[in-house]
VOVO-171449 format. One record per residue: x, y, z of N, C-alpha, C, O in turn; residue in three letters; residue number from 1. Coordinates in steps of 0.02 Angstrom, whole numbers, plus 32768, in hexadecimal, padded with zeros to 4 digits. Example, Ala and Ser with C-alpha at 12.3 -4.5 7.8 and 13.67 -1.06 7.14 Angstrom:
REM residues 2
SITE;n_c1;n_c2;n_c3;ca_c1;ca_c2;ca_c3;c_c1;c_c2;c_c3;o_c1;o_c2;o_c3;residuo;num
SITE;8294;7EE4;8186;8267;7F1F;8186;8294;7F5B;8186;82C8;7F5A;81A7;ala;1
SITE;8282;7F90;8162;82AC;7FCB;8165;8285;8002;818A;829E;8039;8192;ser;2
This chain:
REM residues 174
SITE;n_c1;n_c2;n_c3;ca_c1;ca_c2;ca_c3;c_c1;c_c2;c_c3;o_c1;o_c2;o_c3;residuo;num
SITE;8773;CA9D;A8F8;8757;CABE;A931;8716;CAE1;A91D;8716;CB14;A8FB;unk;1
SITE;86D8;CABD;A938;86A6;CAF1;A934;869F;CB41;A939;86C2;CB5E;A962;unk;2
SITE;867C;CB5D;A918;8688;CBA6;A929;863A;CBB4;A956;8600;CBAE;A941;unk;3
SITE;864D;CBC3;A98A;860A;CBED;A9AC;85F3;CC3D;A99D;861E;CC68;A9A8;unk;4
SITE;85C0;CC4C;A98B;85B4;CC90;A97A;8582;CCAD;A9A9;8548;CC9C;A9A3;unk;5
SITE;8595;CCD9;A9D6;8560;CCF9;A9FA;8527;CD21;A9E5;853C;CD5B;A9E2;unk;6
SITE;84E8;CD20;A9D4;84BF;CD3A;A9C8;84A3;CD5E;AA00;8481;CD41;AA2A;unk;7
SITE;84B3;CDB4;AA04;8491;CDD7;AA37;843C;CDF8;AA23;8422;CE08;A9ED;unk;8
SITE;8427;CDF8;AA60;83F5;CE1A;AA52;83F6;CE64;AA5F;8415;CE74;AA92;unk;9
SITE;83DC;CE91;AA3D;83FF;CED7;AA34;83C5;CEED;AA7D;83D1;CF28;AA8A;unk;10
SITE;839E;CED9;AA9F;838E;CEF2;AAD5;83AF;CEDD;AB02;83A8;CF06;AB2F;unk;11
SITE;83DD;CEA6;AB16;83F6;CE93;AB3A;843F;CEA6;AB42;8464;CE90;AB6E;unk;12
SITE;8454;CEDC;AB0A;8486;CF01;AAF6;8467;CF4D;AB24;8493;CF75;AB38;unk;13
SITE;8438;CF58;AB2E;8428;CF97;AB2E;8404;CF94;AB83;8407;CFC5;ABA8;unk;14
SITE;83E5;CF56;AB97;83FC;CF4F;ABE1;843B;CF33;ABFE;8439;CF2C;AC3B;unk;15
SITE;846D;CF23;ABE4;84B5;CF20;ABE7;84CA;CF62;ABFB;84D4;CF6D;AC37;unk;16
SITE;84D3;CF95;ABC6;84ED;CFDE;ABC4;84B7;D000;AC08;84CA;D02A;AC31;unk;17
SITE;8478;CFE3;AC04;846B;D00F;AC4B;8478;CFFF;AC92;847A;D01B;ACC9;unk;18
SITE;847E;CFCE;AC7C;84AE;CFA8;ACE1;84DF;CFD4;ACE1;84E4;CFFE;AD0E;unk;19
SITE;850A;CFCE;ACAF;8551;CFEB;ACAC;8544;D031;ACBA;856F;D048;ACDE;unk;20
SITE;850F;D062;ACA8;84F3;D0A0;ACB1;84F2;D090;AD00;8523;D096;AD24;unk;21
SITE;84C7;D082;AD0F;84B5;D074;AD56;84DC;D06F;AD8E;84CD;D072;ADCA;unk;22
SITE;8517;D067;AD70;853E;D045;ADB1;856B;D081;ADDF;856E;D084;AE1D;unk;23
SITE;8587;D0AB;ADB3;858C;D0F0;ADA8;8573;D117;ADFD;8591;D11C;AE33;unk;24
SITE;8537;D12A;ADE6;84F1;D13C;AE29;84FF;D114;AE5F;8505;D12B;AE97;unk;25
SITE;8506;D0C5;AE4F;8503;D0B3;AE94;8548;D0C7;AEBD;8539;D0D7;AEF6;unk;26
SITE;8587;D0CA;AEB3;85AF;D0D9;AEC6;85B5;D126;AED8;85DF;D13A;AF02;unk;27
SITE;858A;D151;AEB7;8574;D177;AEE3;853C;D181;AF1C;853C;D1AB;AF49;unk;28
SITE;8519;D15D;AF12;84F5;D141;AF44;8510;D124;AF90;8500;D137;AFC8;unk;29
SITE;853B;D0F5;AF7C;8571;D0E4;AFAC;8593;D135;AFC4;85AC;D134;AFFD;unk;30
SITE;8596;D165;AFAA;85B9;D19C;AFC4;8582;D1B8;AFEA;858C;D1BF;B026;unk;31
SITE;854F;D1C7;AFD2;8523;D1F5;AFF1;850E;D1CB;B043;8506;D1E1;B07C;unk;32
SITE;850B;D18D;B029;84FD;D164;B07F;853D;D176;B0A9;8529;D190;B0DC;unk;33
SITE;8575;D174;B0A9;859D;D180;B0D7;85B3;D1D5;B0EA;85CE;D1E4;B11F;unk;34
SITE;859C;D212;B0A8;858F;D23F;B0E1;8548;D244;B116;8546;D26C;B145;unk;35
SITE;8515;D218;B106;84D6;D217;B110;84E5;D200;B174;84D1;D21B;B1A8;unk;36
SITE;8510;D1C4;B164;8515;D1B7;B1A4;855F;D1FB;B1CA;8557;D205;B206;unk;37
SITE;8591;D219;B1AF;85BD;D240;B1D3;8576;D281;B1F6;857C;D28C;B233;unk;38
SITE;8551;D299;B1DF;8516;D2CD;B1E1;84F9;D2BE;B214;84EE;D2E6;B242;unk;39
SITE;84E1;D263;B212;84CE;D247;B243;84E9;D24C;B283;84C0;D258;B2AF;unk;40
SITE;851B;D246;B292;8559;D23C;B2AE;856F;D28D;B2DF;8590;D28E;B313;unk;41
SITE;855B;D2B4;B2C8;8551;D2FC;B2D6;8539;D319;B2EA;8548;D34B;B30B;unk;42
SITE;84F0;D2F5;B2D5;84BC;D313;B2E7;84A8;D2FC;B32E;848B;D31F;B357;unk;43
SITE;84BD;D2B9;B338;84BE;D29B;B382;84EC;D2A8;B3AE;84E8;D290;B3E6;unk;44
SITE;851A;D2CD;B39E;854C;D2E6;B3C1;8537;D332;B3E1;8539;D346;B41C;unk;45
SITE;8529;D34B;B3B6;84FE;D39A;B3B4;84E0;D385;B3EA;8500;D388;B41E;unk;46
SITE;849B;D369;B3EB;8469;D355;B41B;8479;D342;B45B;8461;D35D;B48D;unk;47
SITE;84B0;D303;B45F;84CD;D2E7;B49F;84E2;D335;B4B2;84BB;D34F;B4DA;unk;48
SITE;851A;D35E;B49C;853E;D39A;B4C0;84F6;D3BE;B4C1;84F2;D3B5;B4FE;unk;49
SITE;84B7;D3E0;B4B2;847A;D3FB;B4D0;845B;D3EC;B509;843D;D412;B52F;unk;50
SITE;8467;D393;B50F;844A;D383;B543;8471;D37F;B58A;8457;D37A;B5C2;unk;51
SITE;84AE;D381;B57B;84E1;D384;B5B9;84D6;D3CC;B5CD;84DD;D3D5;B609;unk;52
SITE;84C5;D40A;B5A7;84D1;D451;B5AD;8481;D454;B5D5;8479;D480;B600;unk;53
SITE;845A;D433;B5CB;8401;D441;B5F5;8403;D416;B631;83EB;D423;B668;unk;54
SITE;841F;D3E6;B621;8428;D3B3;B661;845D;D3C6;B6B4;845C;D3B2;B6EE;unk;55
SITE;848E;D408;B681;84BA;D415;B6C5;84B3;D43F;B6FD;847E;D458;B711;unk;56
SITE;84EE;D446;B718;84C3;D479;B75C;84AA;D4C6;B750;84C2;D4EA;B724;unk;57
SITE;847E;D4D8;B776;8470;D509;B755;8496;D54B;B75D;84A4;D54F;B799;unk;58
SITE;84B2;D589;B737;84DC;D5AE;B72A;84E4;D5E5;B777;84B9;D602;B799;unk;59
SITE;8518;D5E1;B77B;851A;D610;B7AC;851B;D661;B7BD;851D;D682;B7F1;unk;60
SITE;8519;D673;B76B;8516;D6BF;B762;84F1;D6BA;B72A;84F3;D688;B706;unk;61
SITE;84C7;D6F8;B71B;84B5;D711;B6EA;84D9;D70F;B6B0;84C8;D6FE;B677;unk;62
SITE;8506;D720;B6C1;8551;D714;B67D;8549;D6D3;B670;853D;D6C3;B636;unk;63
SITE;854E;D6A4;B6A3;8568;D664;B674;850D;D63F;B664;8504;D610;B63D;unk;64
SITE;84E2;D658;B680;84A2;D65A;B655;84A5;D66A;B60E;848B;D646;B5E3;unk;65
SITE;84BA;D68E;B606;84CF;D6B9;B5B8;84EA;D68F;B593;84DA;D686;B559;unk;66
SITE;8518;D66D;B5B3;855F;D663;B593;853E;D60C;B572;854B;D5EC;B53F;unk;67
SITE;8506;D5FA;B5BE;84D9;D5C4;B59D;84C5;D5B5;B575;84CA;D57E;B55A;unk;68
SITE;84A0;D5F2;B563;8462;D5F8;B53C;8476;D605;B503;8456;D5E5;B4DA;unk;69
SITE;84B1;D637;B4E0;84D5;D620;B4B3;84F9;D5F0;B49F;8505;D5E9;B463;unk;70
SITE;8508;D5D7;B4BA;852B;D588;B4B0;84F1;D562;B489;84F6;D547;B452;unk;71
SITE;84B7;D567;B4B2;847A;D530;B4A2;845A;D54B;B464;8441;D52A;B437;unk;72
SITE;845F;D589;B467;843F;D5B7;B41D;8475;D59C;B3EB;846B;D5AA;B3B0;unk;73
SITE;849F;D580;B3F6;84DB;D58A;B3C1;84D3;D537;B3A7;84E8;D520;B372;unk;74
SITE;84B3;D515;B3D9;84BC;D4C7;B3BE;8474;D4CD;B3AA;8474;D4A4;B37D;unk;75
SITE;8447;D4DE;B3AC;8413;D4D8;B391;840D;D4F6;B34A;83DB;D4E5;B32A;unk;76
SITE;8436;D51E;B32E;8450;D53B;B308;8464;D4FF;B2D2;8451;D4F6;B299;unk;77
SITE;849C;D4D4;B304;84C1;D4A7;B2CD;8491;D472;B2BC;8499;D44D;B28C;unk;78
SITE;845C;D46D;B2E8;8436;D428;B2F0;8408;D439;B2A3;83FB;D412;B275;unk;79
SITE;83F6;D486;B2AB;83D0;D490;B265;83F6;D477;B227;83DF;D45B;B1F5;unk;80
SITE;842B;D486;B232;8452;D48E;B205;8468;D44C;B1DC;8468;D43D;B1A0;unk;81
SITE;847B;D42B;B218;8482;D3DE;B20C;843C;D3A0;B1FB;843C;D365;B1EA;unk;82
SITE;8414;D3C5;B205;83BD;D3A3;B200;83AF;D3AF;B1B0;8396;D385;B18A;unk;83
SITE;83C7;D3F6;B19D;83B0;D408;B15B;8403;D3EF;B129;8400;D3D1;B0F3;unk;84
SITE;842E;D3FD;B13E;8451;D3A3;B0FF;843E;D368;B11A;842E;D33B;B0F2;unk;85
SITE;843B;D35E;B153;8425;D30E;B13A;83CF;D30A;B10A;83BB;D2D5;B0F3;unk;86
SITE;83B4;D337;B106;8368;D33F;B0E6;8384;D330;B08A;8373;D30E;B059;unk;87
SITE;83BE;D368;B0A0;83D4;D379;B047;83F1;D33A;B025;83E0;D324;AFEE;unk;88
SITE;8425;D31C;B055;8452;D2DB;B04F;840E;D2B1;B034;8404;D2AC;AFF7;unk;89
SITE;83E7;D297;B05D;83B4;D261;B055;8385;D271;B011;836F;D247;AFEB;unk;90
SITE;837F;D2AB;B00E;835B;D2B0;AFCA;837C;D2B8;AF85;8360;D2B7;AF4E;unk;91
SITE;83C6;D2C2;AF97;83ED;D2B5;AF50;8404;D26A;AF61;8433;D254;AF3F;unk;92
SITE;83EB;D247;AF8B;8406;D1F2;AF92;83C8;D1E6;AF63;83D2;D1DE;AF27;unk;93
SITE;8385;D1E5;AF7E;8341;D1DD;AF60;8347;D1F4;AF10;8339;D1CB;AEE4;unk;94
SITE;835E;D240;AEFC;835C;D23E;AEC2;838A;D21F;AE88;837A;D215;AE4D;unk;95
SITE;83C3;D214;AEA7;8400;D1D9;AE81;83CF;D1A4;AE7C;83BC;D19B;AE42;unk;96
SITE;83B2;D177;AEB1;839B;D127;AEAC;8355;D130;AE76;833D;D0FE;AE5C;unk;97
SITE;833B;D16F;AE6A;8306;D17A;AE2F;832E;D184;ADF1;830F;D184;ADBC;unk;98
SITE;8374;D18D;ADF0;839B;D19F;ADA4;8399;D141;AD9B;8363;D12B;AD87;unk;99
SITE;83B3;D12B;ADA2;83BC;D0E0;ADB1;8377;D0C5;AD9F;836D;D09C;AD72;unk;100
SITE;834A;D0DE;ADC5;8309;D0B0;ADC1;82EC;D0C3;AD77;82DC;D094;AD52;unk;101
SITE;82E6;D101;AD61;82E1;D126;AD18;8305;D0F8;ACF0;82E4;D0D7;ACC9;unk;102
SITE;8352;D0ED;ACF2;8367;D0E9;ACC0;8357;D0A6;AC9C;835B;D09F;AC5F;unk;103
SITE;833F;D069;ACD4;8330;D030;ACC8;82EA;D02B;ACA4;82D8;D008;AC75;unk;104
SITE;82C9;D05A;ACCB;8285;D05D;AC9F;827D;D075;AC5D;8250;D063;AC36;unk;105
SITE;82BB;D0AE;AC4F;82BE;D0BD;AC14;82D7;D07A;ABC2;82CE;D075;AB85;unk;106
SITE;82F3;D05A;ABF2;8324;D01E;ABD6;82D5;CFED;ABC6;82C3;CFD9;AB8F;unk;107
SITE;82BB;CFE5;ABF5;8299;CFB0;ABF4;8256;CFBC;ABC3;8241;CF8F;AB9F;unk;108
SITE;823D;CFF3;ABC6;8202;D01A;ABA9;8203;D039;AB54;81D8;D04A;AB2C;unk;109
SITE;824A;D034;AB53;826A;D048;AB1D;825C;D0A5;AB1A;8279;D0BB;AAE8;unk;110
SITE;824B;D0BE;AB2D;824C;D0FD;AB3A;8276;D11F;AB56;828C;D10E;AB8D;unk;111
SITE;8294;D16C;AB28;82B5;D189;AB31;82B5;D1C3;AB65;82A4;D1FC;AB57;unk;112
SITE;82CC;D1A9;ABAD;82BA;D1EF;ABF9;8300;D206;ABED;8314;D218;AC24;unk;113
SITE;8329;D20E;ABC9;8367;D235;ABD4;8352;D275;ABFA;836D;D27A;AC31;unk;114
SITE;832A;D2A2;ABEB;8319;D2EB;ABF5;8317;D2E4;AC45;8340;D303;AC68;unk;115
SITE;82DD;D2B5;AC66;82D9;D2A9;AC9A;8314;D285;ACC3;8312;D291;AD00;unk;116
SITE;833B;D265;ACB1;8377;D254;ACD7;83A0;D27B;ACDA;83B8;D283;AD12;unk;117
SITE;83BC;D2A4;ACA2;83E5;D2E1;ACBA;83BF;D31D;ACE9;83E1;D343;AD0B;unk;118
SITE;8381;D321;ACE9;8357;D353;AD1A;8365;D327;AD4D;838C;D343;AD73;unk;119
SITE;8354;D2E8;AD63;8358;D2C5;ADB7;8398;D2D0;ADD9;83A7;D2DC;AE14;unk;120
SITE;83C3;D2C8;AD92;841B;D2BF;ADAF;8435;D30D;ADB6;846C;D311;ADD2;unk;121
SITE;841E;D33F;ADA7;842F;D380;ADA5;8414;D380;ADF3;843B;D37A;AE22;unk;122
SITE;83D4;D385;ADF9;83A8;D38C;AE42;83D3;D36D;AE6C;83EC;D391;AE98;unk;123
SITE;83E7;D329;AE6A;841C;D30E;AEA0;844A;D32B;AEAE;8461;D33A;AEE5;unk;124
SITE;8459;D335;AE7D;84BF;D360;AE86;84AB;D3A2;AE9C;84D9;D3BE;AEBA;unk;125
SITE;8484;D3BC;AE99;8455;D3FD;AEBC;844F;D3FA;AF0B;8463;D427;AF30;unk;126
SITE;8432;D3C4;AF1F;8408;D3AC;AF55;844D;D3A7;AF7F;8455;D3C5;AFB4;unk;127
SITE;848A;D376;AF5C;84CC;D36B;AF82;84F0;D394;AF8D;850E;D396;AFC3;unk;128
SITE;84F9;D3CD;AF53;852D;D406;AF58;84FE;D433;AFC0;851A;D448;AFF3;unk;129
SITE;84CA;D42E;AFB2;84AD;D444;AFD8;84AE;D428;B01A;84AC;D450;B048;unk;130
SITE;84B2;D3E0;B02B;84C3;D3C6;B064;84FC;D3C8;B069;8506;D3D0;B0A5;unk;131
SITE;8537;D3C6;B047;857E;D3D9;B048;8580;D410;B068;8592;D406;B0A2;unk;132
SITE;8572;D45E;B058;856D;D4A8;B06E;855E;D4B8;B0BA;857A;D4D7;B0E6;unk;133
SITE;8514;D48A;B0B3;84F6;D49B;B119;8525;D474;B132;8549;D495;B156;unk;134
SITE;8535;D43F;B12F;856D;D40D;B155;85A4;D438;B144;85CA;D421;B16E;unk;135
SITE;85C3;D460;B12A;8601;D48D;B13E;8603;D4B1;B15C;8633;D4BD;B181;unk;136
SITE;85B8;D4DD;B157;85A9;D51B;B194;8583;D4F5;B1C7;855C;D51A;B1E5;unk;137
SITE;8583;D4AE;B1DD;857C;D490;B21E;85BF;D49D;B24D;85C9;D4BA;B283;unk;138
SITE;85F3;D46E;B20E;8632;D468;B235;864E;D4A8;B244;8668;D4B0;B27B;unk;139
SITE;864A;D4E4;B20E;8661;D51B;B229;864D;D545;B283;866B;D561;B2B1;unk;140
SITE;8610;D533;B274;85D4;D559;B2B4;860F;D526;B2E0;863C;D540;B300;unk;141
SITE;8606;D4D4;B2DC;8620;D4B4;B31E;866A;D4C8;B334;867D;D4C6;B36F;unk;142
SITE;8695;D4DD;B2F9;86ED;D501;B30D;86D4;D533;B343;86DF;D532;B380;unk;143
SITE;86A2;D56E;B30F;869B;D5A1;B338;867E;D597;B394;8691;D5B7;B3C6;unk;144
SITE;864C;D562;B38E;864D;D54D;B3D2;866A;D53F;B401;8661;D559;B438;unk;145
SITE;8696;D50E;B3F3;86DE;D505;B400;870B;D52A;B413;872B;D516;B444;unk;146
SITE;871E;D564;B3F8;874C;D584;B404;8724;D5C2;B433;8743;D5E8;B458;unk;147
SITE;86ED;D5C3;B42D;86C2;D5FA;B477;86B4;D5E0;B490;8694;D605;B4B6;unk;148
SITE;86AD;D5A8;B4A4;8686;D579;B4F1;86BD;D56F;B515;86C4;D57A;B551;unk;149
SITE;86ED;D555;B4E4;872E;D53B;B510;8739;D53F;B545;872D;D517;B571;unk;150
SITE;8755;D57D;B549;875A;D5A9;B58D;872F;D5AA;B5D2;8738;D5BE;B60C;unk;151
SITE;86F8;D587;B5AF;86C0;D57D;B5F0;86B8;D556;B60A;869B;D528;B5EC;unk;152
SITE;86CE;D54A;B657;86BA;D50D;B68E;8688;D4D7;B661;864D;D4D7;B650;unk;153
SITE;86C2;D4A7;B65A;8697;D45F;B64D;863B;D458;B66F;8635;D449;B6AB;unk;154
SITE;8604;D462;B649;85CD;D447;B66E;85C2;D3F9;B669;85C7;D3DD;B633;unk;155
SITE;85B3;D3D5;B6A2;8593;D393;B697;855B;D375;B6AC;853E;D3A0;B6CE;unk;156
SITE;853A;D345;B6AA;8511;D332;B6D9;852A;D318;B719;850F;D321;B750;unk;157
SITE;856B;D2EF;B70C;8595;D2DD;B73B;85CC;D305;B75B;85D7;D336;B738;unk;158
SITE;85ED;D303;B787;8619;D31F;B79B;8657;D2FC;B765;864C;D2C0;B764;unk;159
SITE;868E;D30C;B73C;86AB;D310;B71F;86E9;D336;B736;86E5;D36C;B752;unk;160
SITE;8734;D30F;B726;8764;D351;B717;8782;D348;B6D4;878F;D312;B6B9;unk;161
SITE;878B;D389;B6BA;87BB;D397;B684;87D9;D36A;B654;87DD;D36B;B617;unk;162
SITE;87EE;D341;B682;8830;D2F7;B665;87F6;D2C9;B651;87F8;D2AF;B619;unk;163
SITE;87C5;D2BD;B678;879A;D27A;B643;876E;D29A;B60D;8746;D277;B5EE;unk;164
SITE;8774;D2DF;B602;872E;D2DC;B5C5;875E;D2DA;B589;8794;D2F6;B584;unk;165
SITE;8741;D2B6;B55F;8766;D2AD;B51A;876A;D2E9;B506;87A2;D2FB;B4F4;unk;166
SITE;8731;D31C;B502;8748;D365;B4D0;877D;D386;B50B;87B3;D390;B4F0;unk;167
SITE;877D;D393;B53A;87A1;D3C0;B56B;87F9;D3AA;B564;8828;D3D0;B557;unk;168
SITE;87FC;D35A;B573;8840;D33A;B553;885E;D359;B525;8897;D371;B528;unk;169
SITE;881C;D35D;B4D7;8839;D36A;B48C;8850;D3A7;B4AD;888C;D3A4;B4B9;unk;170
SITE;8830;D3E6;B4C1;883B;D40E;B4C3;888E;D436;B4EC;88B9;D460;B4DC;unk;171
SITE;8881;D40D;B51E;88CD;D410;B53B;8913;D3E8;B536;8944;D3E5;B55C;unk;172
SITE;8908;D3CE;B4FF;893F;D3B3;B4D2;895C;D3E6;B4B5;8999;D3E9;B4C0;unk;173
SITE;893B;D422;B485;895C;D440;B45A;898C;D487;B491;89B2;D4AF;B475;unk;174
């Protein structure tokens, strides 16, 4: 039996080990896109409920003027809120796909960016811990909404009752 002997090339060992580096990031990458789109997801929700609240009839007391205008102060609130993680989300997505893009160049260039890849990947996990945080005090602000609007006559653009709006349902289930 012949013997075959593999002869590697020691760069091709060392872009080997950086795929394998690489792959790592992208699977967080894959994470950061799917809170990227839940944020998304929120943030159009936020907006649709703003525009039903300007679009409806107009208030019949001063009180429930108030009661408006906080409501709308309160989603504009979350809209900041939700605008600035998805800002944070997207720029620790951007700075992961530069750890990745570094590390290949480092591989390929033969030059040592360690210093700079742990600075990009620190900044990311920075950037995320941070879109993580406003997206908690979104959802918190939206409970708190929730549980003070409740109580207040459904507004619509349409005439509506109770039984068809999906949140009013959730709400009179429990």
């Amino acid at each position: 039996m012949p013997l075959i002997l593999l002869v590697t090339n020691p760069n091709s060992v060392g872009l080997a080990e950086t795929i394998r580096l690489a792959v790592t990031p992208v699977f967080l990458l894959a994470g950061i896109s799917g809170l990227l789109g839940v944020i998304t997801t929120r943030l159009s929700r936020i907006i649709d409920r703003a525009r039903v609240l300007k679009a409806g009839e107009p208030a019949a007391s001063v009180a429930q003027e108030r009661e408006l205008q906080g409501e709308l102060l309160l989603h504009r609130r979350r809209m900041t809120l939700a605008s600035r993680a998805f800002a944070f989300a997207a720029t620790s997505f951007l700075l992961v796909a530069t750890v990745v893009m570094v590390l290949f160049l480092s591989t390929l260039a033969t030059i040592d960016l360690t210093p700079l890849v742990a600075l990009l990947f620190l900044l990311a996990m920075g950037s995320l811990m941070t879109a993580v945080l406003l997206l908690l005090r979104e959802v918190q602000l939206g409970s708190q909404a929730l549980r003070r609007f409740s109580a207040l006559p459904h507004r619509s653009v349409r005439p509506m009752s109770s039984s068809s709006c999906r949140c009013c349902r959730a709400l009179t289930k429990r």
